[in-house]
DRENDO-1510 file (C-alpha; in Angstrom, 1 decimal, always signed):
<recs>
REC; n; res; u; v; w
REC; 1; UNK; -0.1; +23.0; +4.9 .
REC; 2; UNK; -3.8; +22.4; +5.8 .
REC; 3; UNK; -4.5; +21.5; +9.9 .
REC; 4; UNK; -5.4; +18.0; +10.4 .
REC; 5; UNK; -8.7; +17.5; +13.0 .
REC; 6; UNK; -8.7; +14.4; +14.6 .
REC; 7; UNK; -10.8; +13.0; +16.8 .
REC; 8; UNK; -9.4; +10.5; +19.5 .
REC; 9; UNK; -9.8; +8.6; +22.7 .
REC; 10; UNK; -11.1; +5.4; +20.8 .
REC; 11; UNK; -9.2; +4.0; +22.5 .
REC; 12; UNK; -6.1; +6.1; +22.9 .
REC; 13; UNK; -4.1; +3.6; +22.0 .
REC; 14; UNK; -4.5; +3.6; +18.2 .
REC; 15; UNK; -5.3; +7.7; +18.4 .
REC; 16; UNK; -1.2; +7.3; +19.7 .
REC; 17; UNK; -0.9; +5.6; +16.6 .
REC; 18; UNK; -2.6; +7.8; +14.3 .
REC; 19; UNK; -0.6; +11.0; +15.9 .
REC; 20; UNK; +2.5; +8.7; +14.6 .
REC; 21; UNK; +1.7; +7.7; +11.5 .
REC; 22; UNK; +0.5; +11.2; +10.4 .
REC; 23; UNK; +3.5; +12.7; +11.7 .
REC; 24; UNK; +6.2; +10.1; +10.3 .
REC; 25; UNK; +4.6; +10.1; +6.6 .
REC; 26; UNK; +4.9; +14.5; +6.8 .
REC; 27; UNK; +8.0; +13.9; +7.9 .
REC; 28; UNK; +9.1; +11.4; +5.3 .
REC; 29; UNK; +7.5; +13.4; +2.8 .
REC; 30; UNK; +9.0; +17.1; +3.4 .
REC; 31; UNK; +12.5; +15.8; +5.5 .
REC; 32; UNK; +13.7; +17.7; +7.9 .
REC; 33; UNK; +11.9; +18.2; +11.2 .
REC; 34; UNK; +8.5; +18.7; +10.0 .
REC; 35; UNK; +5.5; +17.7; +11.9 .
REC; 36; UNK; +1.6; +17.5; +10.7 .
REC; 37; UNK; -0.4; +20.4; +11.8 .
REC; 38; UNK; -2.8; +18.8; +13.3 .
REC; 39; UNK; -5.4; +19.5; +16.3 .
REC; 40; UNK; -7.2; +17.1; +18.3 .
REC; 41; UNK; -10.1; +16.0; +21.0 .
REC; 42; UNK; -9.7; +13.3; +23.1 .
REC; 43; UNK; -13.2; +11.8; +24.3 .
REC; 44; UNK; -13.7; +9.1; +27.6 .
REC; 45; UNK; -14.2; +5.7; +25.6 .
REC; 46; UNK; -15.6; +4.0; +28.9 .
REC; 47; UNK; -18.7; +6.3; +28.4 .
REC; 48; UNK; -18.7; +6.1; +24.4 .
REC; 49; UNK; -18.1; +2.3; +25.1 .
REC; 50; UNK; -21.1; +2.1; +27.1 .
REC; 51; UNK; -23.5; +4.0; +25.0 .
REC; 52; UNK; -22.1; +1.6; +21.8 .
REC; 53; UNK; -23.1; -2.2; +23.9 .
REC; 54; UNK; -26.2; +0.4; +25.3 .
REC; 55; UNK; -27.0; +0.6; +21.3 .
REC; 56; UNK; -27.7; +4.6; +22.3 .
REC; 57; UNK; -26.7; +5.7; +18.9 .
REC; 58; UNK; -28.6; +8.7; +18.8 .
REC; 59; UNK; -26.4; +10.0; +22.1 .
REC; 60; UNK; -23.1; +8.7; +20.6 .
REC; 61; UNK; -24.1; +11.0; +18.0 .
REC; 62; UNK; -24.2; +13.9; +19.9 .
REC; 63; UNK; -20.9; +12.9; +21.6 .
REC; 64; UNK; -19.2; +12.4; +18.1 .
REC; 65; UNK; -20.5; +16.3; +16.8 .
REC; 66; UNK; -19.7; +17.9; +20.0 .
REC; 67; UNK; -16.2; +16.9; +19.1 .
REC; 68; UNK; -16.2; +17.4; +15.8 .
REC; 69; UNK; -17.4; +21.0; +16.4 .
REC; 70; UNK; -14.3; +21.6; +18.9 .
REC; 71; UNK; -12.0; +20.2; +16.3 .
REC; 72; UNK; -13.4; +22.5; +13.8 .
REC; 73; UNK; -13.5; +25.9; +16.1 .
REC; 74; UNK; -9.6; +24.7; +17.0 .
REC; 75; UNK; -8.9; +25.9; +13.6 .
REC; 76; UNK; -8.9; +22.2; +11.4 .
REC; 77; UNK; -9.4; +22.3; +8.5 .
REC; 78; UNK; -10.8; +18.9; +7.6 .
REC; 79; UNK; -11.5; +16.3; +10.0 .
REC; 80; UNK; -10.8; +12.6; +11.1 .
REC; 81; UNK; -12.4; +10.1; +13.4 .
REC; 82; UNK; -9.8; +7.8; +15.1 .
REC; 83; UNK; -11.8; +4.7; +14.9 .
REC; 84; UNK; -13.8; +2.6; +12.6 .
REC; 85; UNK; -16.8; +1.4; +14.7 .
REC; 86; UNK; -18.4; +5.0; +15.6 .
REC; 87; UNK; -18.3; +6.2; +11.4 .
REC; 88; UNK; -22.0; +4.4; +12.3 .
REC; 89; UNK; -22.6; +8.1; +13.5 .
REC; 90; UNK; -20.5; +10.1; +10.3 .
REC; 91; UNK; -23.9; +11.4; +8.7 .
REC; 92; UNK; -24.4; +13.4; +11.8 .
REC; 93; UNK; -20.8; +14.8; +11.9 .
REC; 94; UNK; -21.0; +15.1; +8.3 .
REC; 95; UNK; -24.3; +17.4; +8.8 .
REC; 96; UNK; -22.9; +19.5; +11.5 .
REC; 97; UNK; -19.7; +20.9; +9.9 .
REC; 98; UNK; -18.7; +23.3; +7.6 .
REC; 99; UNK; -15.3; +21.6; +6.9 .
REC; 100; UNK; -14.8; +18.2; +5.1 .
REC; 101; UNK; -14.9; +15.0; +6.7 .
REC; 102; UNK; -12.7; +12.6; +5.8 .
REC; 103; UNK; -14.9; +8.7; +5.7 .
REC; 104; UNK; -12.2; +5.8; +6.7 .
REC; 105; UNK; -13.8; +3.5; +4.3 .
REC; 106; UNK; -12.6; +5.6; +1.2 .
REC; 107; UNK; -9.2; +5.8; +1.4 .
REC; 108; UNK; -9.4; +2.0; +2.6 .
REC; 109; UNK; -11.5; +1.2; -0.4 .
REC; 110; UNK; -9.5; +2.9; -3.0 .
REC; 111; UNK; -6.1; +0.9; -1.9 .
REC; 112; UNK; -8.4; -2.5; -2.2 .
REC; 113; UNK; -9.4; -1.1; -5.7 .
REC; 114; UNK; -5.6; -0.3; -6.2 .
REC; 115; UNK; -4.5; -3.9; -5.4 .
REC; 116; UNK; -7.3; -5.6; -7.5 .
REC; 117; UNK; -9.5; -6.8; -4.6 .
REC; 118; UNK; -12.7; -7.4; -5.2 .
REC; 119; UNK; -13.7; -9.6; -2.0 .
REC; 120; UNK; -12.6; -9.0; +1.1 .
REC; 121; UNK; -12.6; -10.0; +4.8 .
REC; 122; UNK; -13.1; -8.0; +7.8 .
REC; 123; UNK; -11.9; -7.7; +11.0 .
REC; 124; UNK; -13.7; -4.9; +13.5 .
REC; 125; UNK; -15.8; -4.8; +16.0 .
REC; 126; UNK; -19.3; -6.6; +16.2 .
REC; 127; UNK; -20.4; -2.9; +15.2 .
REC; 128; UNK; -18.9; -2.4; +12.4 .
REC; 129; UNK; -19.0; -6.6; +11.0 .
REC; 130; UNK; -22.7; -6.9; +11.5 .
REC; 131; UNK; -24.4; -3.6; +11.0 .
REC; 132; UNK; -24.4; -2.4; +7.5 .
REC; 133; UNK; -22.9; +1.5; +8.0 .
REC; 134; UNK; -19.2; +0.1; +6.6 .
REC; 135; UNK; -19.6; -2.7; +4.5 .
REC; 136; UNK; -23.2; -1.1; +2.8 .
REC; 137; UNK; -20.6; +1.5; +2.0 .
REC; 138; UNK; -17.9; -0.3; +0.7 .
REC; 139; UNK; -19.9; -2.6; -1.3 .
REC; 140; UNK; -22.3; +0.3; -2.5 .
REC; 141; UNK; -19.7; +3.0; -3.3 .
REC; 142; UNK; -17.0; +1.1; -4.4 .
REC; 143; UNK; -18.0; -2.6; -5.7 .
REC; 144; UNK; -16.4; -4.4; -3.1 .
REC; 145; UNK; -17.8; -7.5; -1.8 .
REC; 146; UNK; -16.9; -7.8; +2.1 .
REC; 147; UNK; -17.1; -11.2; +4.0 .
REC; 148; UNK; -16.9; -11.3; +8.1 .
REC; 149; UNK; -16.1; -13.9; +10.3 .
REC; 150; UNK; -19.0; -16.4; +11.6 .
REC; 151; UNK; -20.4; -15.5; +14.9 .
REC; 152; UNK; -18.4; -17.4; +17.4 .
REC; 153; UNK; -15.5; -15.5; +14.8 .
REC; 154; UNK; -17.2; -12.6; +15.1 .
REC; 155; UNK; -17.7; -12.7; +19.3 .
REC; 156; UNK; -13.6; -13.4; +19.7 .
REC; 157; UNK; -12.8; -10.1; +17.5 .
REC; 158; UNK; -15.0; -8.6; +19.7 .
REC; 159; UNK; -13.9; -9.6; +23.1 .
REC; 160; UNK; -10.1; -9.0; +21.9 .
REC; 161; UNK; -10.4; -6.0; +21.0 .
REC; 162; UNK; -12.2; -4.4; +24.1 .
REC; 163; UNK; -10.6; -6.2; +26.5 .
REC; 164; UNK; -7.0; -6.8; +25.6 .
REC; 165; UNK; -6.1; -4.5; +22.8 .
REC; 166; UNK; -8.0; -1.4; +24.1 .
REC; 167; UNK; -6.0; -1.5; +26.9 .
REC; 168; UNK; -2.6; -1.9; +24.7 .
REC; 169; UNK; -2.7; -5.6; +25.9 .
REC; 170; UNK; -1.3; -7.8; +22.9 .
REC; 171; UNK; -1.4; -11.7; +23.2 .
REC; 172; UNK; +0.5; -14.4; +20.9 .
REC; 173; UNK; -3.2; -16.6; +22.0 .
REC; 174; UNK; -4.9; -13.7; +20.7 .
REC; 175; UNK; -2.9; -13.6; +17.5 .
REC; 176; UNK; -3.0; -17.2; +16.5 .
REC; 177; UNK; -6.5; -16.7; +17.0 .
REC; 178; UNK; -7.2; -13.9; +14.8 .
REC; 179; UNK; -4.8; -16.2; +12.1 .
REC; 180; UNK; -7.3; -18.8; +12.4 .
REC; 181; UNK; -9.9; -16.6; +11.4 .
REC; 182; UNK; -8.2; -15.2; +8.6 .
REC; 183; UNK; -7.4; -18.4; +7.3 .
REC; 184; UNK; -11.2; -19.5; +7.4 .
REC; 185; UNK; -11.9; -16.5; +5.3 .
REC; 186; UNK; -9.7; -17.3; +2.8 .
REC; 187; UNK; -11.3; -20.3; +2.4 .
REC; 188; UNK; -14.4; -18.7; +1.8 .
REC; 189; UNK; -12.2; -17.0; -1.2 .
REC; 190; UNK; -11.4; -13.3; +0.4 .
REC; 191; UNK; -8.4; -11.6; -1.8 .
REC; 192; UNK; -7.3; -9.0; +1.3 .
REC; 193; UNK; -8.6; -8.6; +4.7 .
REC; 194; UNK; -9.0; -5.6; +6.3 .
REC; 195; UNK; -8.0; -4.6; +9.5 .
REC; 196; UNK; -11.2; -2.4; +10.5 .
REC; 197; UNK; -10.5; -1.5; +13.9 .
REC; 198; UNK; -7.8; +0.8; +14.5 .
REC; 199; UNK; -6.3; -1.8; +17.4 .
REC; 200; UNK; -6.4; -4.4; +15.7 .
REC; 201; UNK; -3.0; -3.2; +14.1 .
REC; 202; UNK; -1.5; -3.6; +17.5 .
REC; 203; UNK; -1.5; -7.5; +17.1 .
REC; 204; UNK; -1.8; -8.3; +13.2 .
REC; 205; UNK; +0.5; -7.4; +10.8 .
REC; 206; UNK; +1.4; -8.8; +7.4 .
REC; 207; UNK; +4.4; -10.6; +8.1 .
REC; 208; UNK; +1.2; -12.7; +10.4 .
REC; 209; UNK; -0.8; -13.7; +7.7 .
REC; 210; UNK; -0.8; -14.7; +4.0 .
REC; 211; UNK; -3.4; -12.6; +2.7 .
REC; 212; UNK; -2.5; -8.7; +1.8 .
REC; 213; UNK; -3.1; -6.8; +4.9 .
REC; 214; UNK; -5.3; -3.3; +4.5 .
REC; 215; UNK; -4.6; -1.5; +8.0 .
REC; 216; UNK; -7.2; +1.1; +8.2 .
REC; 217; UNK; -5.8; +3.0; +10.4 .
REC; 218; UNK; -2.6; +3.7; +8.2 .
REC; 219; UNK; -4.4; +4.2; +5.3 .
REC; 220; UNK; -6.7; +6.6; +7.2 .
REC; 221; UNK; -3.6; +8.5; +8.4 .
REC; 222; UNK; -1.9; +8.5; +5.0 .
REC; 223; UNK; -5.0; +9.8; +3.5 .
REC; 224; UNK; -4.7; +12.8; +5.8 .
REC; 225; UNK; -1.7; +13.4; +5.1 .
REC; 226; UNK; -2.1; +13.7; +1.5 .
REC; 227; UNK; -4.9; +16.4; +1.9 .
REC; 228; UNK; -3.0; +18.5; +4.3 .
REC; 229; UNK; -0.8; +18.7; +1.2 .
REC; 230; UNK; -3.2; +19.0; -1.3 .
</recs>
């Protein structure tokens, strides 16, 4: 079994889940009591959080190797970052290590590909819905067409996810809201939507919504798993 690097803190509360999910699917996978191998660095997200509204990329950067390279010397053998918004900074990790990174669009993009979908909504942070690093990549690499919320949409994903679900605060408001917004989606003609911020599993699931549900930060975890085992 290859060691799983994983790189946490953003926010803790889906690097829990990740730590879960990896460890459930081994177990489910092999029986018994087996865990994951795994290894992982847990950064401060109020200074990363800073630095991302502070639009210091360059610094995050630095941040997200330093990690990396501790993940790496810990004896991983490929590596994960625990979040979607700061893969605007994977090139650099990429760059610095001598192991393989594993990218949270790919895995996300092959199960779209898998279930047919060829246009898709997104949920995430303003990072990761407006700037091009994640949906250049899934439309560029893969073919698949990614819609996001309008801007007052865009602003409430946003503000949930920073200041409720970061903090493992889950509202029914907040859920009927995200509903809304996936409902206005698929009026716009979206076949899945993606949950692409690793909270955002915290309050959305698929019993929630009528569309099929592509949680990113299972799929991430799943993915993991299947190359510890590879």
């Amino acid at each position: 079994m290859k060691t799983i690097g994983l790189i946490g803190g953003m926010s803790w509360e889906s690097s829990a889940g990740y730590y879960r999910l990896i460890n459930q699917d081994m177990k489910q996978r092999l029986g018994g009591h087996r865990n994951a191998r795994s290894v992982m660095v847990t950064v401060s997200f109020e200074e990363i959080k800073t630095l991302q509204h502070e639009a210091r990329w360059d610094e995050l950067g630095e941040h997200m190797k330093q990690a990396a390279l501790q993940v790496q010397a810990a004896g991983a053998d490929f590596v994960l970052l625990c979040t979607n918004t700061m893969h605007r900074v994977a090139p650099v990790l990429e760059g610095a290590l001598d192991i393989p990174f594993l990218h949270i669009v790919d895995p996300t993009a092959k199960a779209l590909q898998d279930a047919g979908v060829r246009r898709v909504g997104l949920l995430g942070t303003a990072f990761t819905m407006e700037q091009d690093f994640y949906r250049g990549r899934m439309q560029d690499r893969f073919g698949i067409e990614v819609v996001v919320p309008d801007i007052e949409g865009r602003a409430l994903v946003h503000k949930v996810i920073y200041d409720e679900l970061c903090h493992g605060i889950v509202r029914d408001a907040s859920r009927e809201a995200y509903k809304r917004i996936i409902d206005s989606m698929q009026a716009q003609g979206v076949e899945g939507v993606i949950l692409g911020c690793t909270e955002i599993a915290l309050l959305i699931a698929q019993k929630d919504v009528a569309l099929p549900v592509f949680d990113t930060t299972a799929l991430h975890a799943q993915a993991a798993v299947s190359r510890a085992l590879a």
